[in-house]
C-alpha positions as CSV (number, residue, x, y, z in Angstrom):
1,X,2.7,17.1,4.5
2,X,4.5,13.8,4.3
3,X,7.9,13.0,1.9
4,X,6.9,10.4,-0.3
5,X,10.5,10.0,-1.8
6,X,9.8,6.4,0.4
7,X,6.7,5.6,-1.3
8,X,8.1,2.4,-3.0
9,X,9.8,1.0,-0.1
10,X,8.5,-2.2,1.8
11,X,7.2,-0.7,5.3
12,X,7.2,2.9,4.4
13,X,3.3,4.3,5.2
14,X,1.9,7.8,6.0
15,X,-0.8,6.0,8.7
16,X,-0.3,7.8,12.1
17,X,-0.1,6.0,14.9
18,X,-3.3,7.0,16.3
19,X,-4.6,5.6,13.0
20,X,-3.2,2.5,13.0
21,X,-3.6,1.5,16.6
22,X,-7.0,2.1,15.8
23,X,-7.2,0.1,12.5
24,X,-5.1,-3.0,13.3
25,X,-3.3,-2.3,17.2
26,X,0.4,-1.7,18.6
27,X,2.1,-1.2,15.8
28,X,5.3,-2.6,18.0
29,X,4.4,-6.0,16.9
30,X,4.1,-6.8,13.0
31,X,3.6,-10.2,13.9
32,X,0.9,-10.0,16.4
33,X,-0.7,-7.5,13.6
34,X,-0.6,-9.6,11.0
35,X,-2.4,-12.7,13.0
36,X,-5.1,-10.2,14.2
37,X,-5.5,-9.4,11.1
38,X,-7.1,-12.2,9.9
39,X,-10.3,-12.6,8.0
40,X,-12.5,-9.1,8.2
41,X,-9.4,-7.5,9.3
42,X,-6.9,-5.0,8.2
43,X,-3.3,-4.1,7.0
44,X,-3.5,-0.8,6.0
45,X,-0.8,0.7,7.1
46,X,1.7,-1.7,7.4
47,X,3.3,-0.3,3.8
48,X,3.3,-3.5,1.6
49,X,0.6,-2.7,-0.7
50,X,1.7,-0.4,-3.5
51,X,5.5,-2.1,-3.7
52,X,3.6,-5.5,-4.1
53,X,1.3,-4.1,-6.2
54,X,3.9,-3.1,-8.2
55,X,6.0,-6.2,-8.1
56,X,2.8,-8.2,-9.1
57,X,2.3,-5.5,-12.3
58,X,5.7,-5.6,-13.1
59,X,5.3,-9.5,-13.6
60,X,2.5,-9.5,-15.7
61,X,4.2,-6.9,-17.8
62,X,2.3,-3.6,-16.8
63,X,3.4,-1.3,-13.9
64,X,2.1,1.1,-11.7
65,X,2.0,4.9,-11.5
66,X,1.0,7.2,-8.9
67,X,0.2,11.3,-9.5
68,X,-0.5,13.6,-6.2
69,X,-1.8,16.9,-6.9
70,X,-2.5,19.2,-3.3
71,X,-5.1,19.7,-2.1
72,X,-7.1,17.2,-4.3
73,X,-5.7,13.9,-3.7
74,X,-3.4,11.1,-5.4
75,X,-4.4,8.5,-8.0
76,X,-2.9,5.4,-8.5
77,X,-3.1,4.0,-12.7
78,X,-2.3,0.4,-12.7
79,X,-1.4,-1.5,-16.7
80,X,-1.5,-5.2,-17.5
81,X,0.1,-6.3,-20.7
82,X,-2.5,-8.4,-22.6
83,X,-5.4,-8.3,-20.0
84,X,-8.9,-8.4,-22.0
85,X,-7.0,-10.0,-25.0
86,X,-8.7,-13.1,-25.9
């Protein structure tokens, strides 16, 4: 069970190592990561997505929450001020 009192910190991620040397290589290298990352590739893991996610809601007047229930799974509810309005 993973502490999660990270979760909106750039860089913080739950990935394993064994996971993400699998999905994106040595992890000892961001750099190298992020160019073999490139198109069809991947950055999960790296721990950027749900603090810019949030940054990006946050600026277009919404936010984001996450809920975690055991055993089930987490959900992430994202809210946009004004999106669908015409």
């Amino acid at each position: 069970m993973h502490s999660y009192a990270n979760l909106w910190s750039y860089g913080f991620t739950t990935f394993s190592n064994s996971e993400a040397s699998d999905a994106v290589g040595s992890m000892s290298d961001p750099y190298s990561v992020i160019a073999r990352a490139g198109p069809g590739g991947s950055l999960a893991g790296l721990g950027y997505g749900l603090p810019l996610g949030r940054a990006y809601a946050e600026y277009f007047g919404g936010g984001i929450a996450v809920q975690s229930l055991y055993g089930w799974g987490t959900d992430a509810y994202l809210t946009l001020r004004g999106v669908g309005k015409s």
